[in-house]
C-alpha positions as MATLAB code, in Angstrom:
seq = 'XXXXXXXXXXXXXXXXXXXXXXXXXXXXXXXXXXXXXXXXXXXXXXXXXXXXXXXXXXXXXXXXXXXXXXXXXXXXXXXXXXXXXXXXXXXXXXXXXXXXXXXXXXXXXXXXXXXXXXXXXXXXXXXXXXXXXXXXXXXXXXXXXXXXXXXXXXXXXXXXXXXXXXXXXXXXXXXXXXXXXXXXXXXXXXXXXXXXXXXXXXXXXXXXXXXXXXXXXXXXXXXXXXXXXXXXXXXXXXXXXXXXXXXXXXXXXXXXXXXXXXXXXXXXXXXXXXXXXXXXXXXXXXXXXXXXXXXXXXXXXXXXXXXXX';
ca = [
      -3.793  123.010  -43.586;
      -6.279  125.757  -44.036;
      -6.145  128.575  -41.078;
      -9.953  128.472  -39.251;
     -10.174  131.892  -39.316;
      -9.334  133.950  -42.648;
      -7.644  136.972  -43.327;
      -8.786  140.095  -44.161;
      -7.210  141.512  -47.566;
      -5.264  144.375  -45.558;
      -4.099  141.942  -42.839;
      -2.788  139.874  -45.506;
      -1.620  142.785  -47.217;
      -0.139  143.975  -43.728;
       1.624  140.655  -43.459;
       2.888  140.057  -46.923;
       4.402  144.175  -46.271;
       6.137  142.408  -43.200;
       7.865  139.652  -45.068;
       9.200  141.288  -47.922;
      12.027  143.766  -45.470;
      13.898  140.567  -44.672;
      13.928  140.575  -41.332;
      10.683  138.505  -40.373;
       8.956  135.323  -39.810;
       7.249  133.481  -42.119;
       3.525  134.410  -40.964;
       1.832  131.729  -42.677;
       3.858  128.977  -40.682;
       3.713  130.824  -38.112;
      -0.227  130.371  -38.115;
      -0.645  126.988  -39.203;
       1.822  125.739  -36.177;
       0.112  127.285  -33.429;
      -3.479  126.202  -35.043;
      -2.526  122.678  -35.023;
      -0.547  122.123  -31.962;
      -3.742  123.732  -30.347;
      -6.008  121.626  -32.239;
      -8.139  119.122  -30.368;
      -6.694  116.358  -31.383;
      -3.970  116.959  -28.994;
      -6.087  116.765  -26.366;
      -4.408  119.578  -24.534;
      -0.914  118.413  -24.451;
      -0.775  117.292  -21.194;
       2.997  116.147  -20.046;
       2.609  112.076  -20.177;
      -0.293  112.101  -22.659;
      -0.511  110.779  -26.114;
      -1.662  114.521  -27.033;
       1.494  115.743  -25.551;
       3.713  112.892  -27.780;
       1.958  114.100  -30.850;
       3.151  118.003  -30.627;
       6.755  116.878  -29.311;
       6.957  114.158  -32.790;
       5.619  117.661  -34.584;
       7.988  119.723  -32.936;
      10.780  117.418  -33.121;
      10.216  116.814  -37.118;
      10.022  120.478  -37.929;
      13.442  120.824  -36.065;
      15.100  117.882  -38.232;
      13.317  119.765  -41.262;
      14.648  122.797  -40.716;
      18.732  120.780  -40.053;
      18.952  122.442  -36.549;
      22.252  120.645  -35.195;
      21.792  119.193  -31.263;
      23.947  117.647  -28.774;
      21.173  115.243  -27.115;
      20.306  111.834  -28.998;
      17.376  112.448  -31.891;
      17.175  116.425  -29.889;
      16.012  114.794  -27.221;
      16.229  115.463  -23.921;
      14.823  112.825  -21.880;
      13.931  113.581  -17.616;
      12.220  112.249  -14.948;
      10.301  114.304  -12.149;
       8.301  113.928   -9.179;
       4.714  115.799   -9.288;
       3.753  115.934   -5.790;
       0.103  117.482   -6.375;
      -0.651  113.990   -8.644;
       1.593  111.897   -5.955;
       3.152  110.502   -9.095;
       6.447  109.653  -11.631;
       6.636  110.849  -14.716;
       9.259  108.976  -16.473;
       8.378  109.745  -19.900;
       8.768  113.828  -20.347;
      10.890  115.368  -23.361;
      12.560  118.381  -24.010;
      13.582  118.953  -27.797;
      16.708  120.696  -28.305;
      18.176  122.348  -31.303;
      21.280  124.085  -32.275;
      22.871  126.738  -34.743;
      26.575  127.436  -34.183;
      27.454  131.505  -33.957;
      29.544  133.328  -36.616;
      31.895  135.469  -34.044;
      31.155  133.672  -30.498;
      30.674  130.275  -28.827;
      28.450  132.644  -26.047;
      24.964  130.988  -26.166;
      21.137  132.675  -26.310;
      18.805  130.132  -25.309;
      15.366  130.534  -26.993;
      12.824  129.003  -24.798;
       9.289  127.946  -24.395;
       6.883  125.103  -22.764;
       4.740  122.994  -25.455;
       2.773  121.050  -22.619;
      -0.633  122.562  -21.139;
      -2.801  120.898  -18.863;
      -5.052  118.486  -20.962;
      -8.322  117.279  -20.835;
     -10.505  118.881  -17.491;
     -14.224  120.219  -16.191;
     -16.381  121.481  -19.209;
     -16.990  124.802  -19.617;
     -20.768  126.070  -19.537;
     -20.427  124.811  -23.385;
     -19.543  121.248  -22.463;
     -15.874  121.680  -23.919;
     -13.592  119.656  -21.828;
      -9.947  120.086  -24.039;
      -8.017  123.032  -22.353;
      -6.456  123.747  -26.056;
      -3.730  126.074  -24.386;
      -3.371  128.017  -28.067;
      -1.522  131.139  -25.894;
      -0.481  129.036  -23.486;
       1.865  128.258  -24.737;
       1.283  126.884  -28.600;
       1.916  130.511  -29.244;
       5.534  130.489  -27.805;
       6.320  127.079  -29.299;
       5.413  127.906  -32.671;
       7.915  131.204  -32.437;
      10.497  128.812  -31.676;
      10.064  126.904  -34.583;
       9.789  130.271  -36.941;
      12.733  131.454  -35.007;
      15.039  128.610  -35.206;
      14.055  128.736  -38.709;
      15.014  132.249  -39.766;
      18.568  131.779  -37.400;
      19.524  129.000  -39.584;
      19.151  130.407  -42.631;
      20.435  134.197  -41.137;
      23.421  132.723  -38.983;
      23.873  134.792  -35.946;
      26.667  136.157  -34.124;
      26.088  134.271  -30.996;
      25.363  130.440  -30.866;
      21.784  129.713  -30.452;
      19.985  127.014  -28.743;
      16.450  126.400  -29.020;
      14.099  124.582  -26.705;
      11.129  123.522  -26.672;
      10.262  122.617  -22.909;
       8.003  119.740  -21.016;
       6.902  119.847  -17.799;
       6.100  124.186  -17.554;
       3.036  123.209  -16.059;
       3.481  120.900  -13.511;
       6.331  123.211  -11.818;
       9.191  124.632  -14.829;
      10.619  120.872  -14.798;
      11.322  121.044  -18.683;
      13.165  124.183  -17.745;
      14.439  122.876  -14.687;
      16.158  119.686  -16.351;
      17.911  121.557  -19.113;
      19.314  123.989  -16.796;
      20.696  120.922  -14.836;
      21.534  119.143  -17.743;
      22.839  121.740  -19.854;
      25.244  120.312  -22.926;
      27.618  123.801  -22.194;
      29.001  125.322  -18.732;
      26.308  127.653  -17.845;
      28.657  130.564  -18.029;
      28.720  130.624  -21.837;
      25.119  131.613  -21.841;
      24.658  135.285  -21.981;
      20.720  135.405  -22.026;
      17.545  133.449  -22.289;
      14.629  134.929  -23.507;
      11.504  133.048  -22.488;
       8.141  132.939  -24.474;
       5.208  131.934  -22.904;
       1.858  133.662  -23.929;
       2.440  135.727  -26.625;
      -0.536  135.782  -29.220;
      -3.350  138.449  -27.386;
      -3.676  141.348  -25.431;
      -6.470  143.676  -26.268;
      -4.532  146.883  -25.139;
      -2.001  145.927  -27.748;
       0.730  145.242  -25.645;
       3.854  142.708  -24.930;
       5.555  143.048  -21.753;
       9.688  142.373  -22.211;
      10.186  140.521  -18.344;
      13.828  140.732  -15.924;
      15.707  144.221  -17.323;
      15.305  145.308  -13.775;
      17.817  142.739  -12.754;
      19.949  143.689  -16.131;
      18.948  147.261  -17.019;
      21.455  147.395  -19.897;
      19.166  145.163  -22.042;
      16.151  147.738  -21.417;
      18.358  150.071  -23.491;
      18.974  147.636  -26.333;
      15.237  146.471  -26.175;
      14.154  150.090  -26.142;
      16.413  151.241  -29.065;
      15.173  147.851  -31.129;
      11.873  148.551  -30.711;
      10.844  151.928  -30.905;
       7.422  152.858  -32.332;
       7.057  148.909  -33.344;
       3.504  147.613  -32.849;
       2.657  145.754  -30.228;
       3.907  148.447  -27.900;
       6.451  146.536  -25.671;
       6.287  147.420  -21.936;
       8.884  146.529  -19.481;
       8.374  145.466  -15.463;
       6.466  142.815  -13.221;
      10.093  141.871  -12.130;
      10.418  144.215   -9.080;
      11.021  141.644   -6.031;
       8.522  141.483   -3.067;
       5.648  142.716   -5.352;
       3.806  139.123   -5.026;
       1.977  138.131   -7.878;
       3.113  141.076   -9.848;
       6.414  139.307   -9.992;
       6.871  137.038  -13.333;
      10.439  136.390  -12.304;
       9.746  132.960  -11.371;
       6.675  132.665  -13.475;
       7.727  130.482  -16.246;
      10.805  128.930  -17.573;
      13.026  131.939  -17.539;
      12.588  130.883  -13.792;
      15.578  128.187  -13.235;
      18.024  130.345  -15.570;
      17.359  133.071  -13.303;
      17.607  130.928  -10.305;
      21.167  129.841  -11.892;
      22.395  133.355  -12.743;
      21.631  133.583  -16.164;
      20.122  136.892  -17.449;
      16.759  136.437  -19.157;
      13.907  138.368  -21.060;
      10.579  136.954  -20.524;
       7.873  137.879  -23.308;
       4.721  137.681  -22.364;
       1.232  138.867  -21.901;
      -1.217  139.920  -18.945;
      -3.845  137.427  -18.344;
      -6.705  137.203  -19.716;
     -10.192  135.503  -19.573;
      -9.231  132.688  -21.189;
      -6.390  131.900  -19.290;
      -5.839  127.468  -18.561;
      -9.600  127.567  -19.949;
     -11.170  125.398  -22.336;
     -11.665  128.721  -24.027;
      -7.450  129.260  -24.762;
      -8.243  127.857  -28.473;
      -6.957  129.368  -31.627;
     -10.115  130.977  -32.581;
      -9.471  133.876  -29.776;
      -6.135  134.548  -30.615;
      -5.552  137.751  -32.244;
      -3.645  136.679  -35.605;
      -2.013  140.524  -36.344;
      -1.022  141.093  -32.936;
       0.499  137.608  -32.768;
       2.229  137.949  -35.889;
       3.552  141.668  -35.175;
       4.966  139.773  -31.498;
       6.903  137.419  -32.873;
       8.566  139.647  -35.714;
       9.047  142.225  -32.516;
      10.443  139.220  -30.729;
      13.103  139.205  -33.990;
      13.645  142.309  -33.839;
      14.735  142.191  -30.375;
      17.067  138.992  -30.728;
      18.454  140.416  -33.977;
      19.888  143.419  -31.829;
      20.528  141.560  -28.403;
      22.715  139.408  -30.555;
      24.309  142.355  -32.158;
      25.312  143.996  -28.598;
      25.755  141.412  -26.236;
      29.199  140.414  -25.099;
      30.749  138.106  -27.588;
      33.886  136.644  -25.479;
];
């Protein structure tokens, strides 16, 4: 698939710098997954759609591709829910589940983050009608699959499980169903980290979500990261700030709710924000590459310190 947008020769040149230290995605992949599972063809990946069946078959074959093991049938992780706003069932939503066994510890890390958006809705003053949902949240699914990708060929210390989650938008039920349904007792897991939005900022920054509940994983993030581009910033998890507070924002939500320490990655808003205008063409490629190899970075040492018994 060719990218929409094409690289300059020192982004490339940037990028192919990246991805010859070892420790990195593949960029390329990286690109071509979040292009196409915001593509309009998928109609905006609303849970229940066909759209939404497309990106879980895509997500679900690169998993198989990449020999992820799982303990649900075909990585699937099948769950009903109630949406109250709609008055209606949805009997058909999908989580897709993937595993890579730890080389010192049966402690889990759960890599999450939502491939449904909200679908088809009211043009925009350009008559565009598919909410394309490329940083929310193709951007965070497509790290997953780079992720689980580089984990299985670099086996970590810690067992890994990575999710790609249903439901986000129509109240964390994805998240909510694994966390209920979990295929180990919840106290194995030592952290989630949570991507949702994770491919623009203009200011250049990535905000690292919930060390003020665990402020010994500031220290590791801190050390991991220092002078690494996007600048990553740490807060909006202070509680009774209101809307400042991301804590139960997105799917690091139920862990948190269930005692499980997490690390959202995210983004501010921005204008485009569950627009039409959330397409791949206004992501910014560099910064979005340079997150998810921070993102690395940051599992790569989390792994390293966290508590392996």
């Amino acid at each position: 698939m060719q990218l929409s947008i094409k690289y300059t020769l020192s982004c490339l040149f940037f990028l192919v710098l990246l991805e010859t230290n070892g420790q990195s995605i593949n960029s390329k992949t990286l690109l071509e997954n979040i292009e196409y599972l915001s593509g309009d063809e998928l109609k905006g990946r609303k849970t229940g759609t066909e759209g939404n069946a497309v990106a879980r078959s895509f997500i679900l074959n690169e998993f198989k591709s990449i020999a992820l093991d799982t303990q649900y049938p075909d990585f699937q992780q099948k769950f009903t829910f109630e949406n109250r706003r709609e008055n209606k069932t949805y009997e058909n939503a999908v989580n897709i589940v993937g595993f890579v066994a730890g080389s010192e510890s049966s402690k889990l890390i759960v890599i999450t983050a939502h491939y449904d958006h909200v679908g088809v809705g009211r043009p925009n003053t350009e008559g565009d009608t598919i909410y394309n949902g490329a940083d929310d949240n193709a951007s965070g699914t497509a790290a997953v699959i780079e992720l689980a990708k580089y984990f299985k060929k670099n086996r970590p210390q810690h067992s890994m499980i990575f999710a790609a989650l249903d439901g986000e938008e129509m109240g964390l039920q994805g998240a909510k169903a694994l966390v209920k349904d979990f295929p180990f007792p919840l106290e194995q897991i030592v952290l989630n980290i949570n991507m949702d939005m994770i491919s623009r900022n203009k200011n250049g920054e990535l905000y690292a979500s919930g060390t003020y509940y665990n402020p010994s994983l500031k220290t590791i993030l801190e050390k991991a990261t220092a002078g690494s581009t996007p600048k990553l910033l740490f807060g909006h998890d202070e509680p009774n700030t209101g809307g400042d507070n991301w804590t139960q924002s997105s799917d690091h939500g139920p862990f948190f709710t269930a005692n499980v320490p997490h690390i959202y990655f995210g983004v501010e808003d921005h204008p485009d924000y569950h627009k039409p205008s959330d397409s791949f063409q206004n992501i910014d490629q560099e910064f979005y590459v340079n997150a998810v190899n921070l993102i690395l970075k940051s599992i790569l040492a989390l792994d390293a310190e966290l508590p392996k018994e």
